[in-house]
N, C-alpha and C positions, 0 to 999 in steps of 0.2 A: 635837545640836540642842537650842537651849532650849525646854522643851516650853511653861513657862507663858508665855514672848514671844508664840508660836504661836497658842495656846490664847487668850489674852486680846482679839488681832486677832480671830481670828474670831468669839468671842461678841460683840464690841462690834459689829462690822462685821453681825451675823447679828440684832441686837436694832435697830440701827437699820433697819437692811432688814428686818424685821419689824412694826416698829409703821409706817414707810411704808406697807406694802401693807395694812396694815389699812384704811387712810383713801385709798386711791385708789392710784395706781400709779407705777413710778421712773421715767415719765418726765414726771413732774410735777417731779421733783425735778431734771433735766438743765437748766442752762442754759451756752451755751458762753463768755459774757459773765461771770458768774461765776467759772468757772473757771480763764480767762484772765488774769483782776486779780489772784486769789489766786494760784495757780501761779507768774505771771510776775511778780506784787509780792514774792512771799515770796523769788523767785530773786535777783531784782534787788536787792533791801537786804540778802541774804546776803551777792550778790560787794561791795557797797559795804561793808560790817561786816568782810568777813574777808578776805587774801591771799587769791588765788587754787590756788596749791602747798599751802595749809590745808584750801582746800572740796576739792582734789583727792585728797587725803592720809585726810582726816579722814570723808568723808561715805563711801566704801565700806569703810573700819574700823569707823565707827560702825556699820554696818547690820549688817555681818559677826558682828561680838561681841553684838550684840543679838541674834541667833538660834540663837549656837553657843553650847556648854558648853565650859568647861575640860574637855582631857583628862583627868585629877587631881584630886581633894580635896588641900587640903594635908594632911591626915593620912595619904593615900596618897604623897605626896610627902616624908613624914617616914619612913615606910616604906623607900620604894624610895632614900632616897639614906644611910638607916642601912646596907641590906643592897650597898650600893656600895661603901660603908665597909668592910663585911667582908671581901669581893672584895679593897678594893685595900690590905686588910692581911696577907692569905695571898696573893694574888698579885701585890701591885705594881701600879706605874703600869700595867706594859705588859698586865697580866688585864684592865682594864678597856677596854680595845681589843674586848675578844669580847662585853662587856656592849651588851644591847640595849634602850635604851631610849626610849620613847613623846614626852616631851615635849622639845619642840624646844630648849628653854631650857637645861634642863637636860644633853642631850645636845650642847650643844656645850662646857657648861663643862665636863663631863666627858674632852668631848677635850681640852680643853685640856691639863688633867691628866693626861691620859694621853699627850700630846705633851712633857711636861714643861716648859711655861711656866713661868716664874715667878708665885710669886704676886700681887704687884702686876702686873702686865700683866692676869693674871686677872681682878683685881675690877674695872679699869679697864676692861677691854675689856665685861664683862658689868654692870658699872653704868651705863656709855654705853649699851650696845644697852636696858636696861630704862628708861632717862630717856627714850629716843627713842621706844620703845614706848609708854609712858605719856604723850607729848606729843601724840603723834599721836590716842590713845585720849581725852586729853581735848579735841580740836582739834573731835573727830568729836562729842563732848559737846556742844560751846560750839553747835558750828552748829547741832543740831536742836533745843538749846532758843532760839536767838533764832530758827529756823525756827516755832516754837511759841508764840515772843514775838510775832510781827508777822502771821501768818497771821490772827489775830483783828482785829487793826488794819485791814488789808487787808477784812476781811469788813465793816467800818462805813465803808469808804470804798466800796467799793460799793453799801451800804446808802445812804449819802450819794447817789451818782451815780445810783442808779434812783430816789432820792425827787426829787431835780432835775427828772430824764426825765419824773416822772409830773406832778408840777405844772406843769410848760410843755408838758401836752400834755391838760390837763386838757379842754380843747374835745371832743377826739377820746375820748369814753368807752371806746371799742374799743382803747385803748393801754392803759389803766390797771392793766387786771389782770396782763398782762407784764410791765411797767414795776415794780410792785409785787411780783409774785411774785419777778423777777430780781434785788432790791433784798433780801428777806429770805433769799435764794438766797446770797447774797455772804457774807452774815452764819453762815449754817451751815456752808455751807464751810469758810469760816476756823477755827473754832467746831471743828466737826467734825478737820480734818487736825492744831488743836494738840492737842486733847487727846484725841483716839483714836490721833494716828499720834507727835507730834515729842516730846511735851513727857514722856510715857511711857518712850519710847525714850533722850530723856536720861536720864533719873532710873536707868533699865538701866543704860546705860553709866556711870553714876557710881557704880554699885554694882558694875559689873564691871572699874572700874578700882581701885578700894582693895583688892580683893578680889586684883587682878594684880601689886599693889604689892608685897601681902604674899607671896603665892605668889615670886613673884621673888628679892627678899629671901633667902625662907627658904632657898630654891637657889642664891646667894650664897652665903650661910652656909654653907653644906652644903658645898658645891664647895669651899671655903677650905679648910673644919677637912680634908675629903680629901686637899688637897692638902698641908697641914701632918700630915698620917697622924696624924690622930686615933683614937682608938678606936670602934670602932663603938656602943657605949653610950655614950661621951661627945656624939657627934653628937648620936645622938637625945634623950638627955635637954636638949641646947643649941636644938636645932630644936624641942621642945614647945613653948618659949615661945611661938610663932609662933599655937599653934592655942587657939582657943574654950576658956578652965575645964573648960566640960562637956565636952570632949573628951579633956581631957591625962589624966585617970585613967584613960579605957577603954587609953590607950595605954601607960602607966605599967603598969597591969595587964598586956599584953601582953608589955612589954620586959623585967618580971623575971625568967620561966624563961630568957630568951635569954640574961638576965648572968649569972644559977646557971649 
């Protein structure tokens, strides 16, 4: 689980529900009329913006990846697909039949290998499933920043609609303060869901999809040079490129008693 997605919901969610109760109470802050416009505007200009198979696709990925953690560092990924290496140069295709490994990605290119594909079907088959994965992940991107784009819009067109309601009913002083309250009600809302909940959430997912790009990638790579029976030092040194400067010497360090 992502702890800082978690973490960031509740302090924002806990600060604004905080300075509320200091000045009166939340259900000053409920109006069902507000809610309604934002929710049901922000809905309605999504399915107009986007396919349908997209919002359906894209918006339980987005949320998903927004919460979870990669199984793996790629530096743990540079690890475990060197010491695969080793495996399937003292035992062959068929040792890595017994290998168990954690991330799903990786464990199927590894069958593959271990089925004896050829290599072009390999990268074919696993460069299609990472394009469709990353399509989807950025499908889930696009919708909660234009969900983030027009929830604000939405909050001044109800802003708009209770300043209306209040001026044509200006006679009736006993409206005005409803009228007015539900008017700047619209405005928080919108205010409120883009940038505590959607516009957040994108910027996540776009940082956890380059982040999936490269993780993928480098398990392409890896999966290849295996199945071309690379050396297991050759791997790793060809898969550091993948990871962080500040990271490739802790691992550099690491890989030379393996090659002594």
């Amino acid at each position: 689980m992502d702890i800082a997605t978690s973490l960031g919901l509740a302090a924002g969610i806990g600060v604004i529900t905080l300075v509320i109760l200091m000045g009166g109470d939340l259900h000053m802050f409920v109006s069902e009329h507000a809610a309604i416009l934002i929710f049901g505007g922000a809905t309605a200009a999504t399915l107009i913006r986007f396919p349908l198979a997209s919002i359906v696709h894209g918006v339980p990925l987005g949320a998903k990846f927004a919460f979870s953690m990669r199984r793996m560092s790629q530096r743990e990924l540079v690890d475990e697909i060197a010491g695969i290496a080793e495996v399937a140069r003292k035992s062959g295709p068929v040792g890595l039949e017994k290998v168990e490994i954690d991330d799903p990605f990786l464990a199927k290119g590894i069958r593959f290998v271990a089925d004896g594909y050829d290599t072009n079907f390999i990268r074919d088959n696993l460069e299609r499933d990472r394009d469709n994965f990353l399509t989807h992940l950025d499908e889930g991107q696009k919708i909660y920043r234009a969900i983030g784009d027009c929830t604000p819009a939405f909050g001044m067109i109800g802003t708009l609609i209770g300043m209306v309601q209040m001026f044509s009913n200006m006679s009736d002083p006993s409206k005005l303060g409803p009228f007015m309250a539900g008017a700047l009600l619209a405005t928080f809302y919108g205010a409120t869901v883009a940038n505590m909940f959607c516009l957040p959430i994108a910027d996540k997912l776009h940082v956890k999809l380059v982040d999936e790009e490269i993780n993928r990638s480098l398990i392409i790579d890896g999966v290849l040079m295996i199945r071309e029976a690379k050396s297991p030092t050759l791997v790793r040194e060809m898969l550091l490129a993948y990871l962080p400067e500040k990271h490739r010497g802790a691992d550099e360090g690491e890989a030379e008693p393996a090659a002594a």
